[in-house]
C-alpha positions in Angstrom: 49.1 4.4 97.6 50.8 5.0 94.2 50.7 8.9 92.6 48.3 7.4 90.6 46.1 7.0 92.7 46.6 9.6 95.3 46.0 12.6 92.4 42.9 11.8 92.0 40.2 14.5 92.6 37.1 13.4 94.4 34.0 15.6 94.8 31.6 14.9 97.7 28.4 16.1 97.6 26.7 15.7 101.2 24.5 17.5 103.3 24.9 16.2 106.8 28.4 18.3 107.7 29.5 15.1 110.0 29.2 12.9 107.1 30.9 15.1 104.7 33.4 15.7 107.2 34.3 12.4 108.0 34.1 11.1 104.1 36.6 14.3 103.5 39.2 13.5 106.6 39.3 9.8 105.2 39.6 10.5 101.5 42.4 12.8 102.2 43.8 11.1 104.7 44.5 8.7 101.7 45.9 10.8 99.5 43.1 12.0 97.5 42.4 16.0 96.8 39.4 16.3 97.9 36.4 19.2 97.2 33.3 19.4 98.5 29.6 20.3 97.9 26.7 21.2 101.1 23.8 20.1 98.6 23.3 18.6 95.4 22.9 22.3 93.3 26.4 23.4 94.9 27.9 19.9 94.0 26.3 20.7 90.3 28.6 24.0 90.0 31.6 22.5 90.9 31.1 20.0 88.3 31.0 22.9 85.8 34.3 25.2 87.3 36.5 22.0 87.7 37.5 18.3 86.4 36.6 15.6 88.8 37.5 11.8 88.7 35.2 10.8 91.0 31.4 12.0 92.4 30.4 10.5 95.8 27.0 11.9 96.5 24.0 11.5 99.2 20.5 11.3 97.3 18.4 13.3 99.9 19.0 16.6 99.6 18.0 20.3 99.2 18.3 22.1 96.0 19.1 19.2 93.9 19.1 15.5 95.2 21.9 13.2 94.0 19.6 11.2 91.8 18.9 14.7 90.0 22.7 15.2 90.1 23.3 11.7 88.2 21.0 13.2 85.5 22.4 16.5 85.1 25.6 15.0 84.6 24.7 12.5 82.5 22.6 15.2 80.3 25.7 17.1 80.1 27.8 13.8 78.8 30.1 14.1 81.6 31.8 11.0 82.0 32.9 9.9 84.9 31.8 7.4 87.7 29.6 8.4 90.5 29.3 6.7 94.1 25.2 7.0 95.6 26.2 7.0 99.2 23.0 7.1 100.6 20.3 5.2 102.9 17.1 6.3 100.9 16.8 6.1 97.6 13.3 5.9 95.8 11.7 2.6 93.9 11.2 5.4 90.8 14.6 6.0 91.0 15.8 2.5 91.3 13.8 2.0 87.7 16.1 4.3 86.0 19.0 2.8 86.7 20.4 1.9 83.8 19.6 5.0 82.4 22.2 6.3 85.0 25.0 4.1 84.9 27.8 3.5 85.9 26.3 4.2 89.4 27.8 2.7 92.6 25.7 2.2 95.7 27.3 2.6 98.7 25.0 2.4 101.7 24.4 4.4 104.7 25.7 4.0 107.0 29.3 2.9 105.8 32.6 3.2 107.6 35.7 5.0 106.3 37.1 1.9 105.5 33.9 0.7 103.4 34.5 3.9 101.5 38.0 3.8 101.1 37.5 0.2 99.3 34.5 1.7 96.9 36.4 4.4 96.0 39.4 2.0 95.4 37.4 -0.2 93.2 35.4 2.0 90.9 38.8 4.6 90.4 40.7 1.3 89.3 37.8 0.1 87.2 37.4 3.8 85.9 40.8 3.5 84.6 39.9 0.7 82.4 36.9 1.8 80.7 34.1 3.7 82.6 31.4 1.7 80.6 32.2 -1.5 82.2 32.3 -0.8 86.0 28.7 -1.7 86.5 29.1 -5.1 84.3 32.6 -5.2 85.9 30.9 -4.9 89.7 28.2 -7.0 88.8 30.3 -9.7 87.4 32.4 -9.6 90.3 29.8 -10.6 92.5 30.0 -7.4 94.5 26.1 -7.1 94.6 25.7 -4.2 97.4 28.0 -2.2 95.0 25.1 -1.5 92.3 22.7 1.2 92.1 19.8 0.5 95.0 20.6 -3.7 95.1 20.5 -3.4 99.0 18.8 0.2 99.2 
């Protein structure tokens, strides 16, 4: 991977540790610097103390769930892509989702190499305007990459 690529800061925001774990040892093991969050409210405060390039977040969890998250951060105008890694995500939720893009969905369960190529994708569509990686996903045909298609 190019420098590019591999400074990239990723925040993961999961509450299973194995999950998080795993998602961490495969990120970095790629290159990227890697935080991460145990719940959605501790994923919120690092969002506030540091610049991120990319959110990967679980929906169910304690404190603050990642659909919450997506809102906060979009409240706050912070502009940068967001991955929903997550199994279960509410028909309410689904409804907003254009309110919340640009949203990726990556679904659980997922492989390191599933999120390797998500993350790969949205930072390289990031980099060429973040408004346009939904359209951009959807016009790709890349269906089970959009907010809660296959949830």
């Amino acid at each position: 991977m190019t420098t590019a690529i591999t400074s990239r800061r990723i925040l993961v925001v999961e509450d299973q540790k194995l999950i998080r774990e795993l998602s961490i040892r495969a990120l970095t093991n790629a290159g990227y610097l890697v935080d991460a969050a145990e719940n959605g409210q501790s994923g919120w405060e690092a969002l506030q103390a540091r610049r991120y390039d990319l959110v990967i977040t679980d929906n169910r969890m304690p404190e603050l769930s990642g659909h919450d998250l997506i809102l906060k951060l979009r409240s706050a105008r912070m502009r940068l892509p967001v991955i929903l890694a997550s199994g279960h995500i509410l028909p309410e939720h689904l409804a907003m989702g254009s309110a919340l893009q640009p949203v990726t969905a990556l679904p659980k369960p997922f492989t390191p190499d599933q999120l390797l190529a998500v993350v790969v994708k949205v930072l390289r569509l990031a980099r060429h305007d973040l408004n346009d990686i939904w359209s951009c996903l959807n016009a790709a045909g890349e269906s089970c990459l959009h907010w809660g298609l296959n949830e």
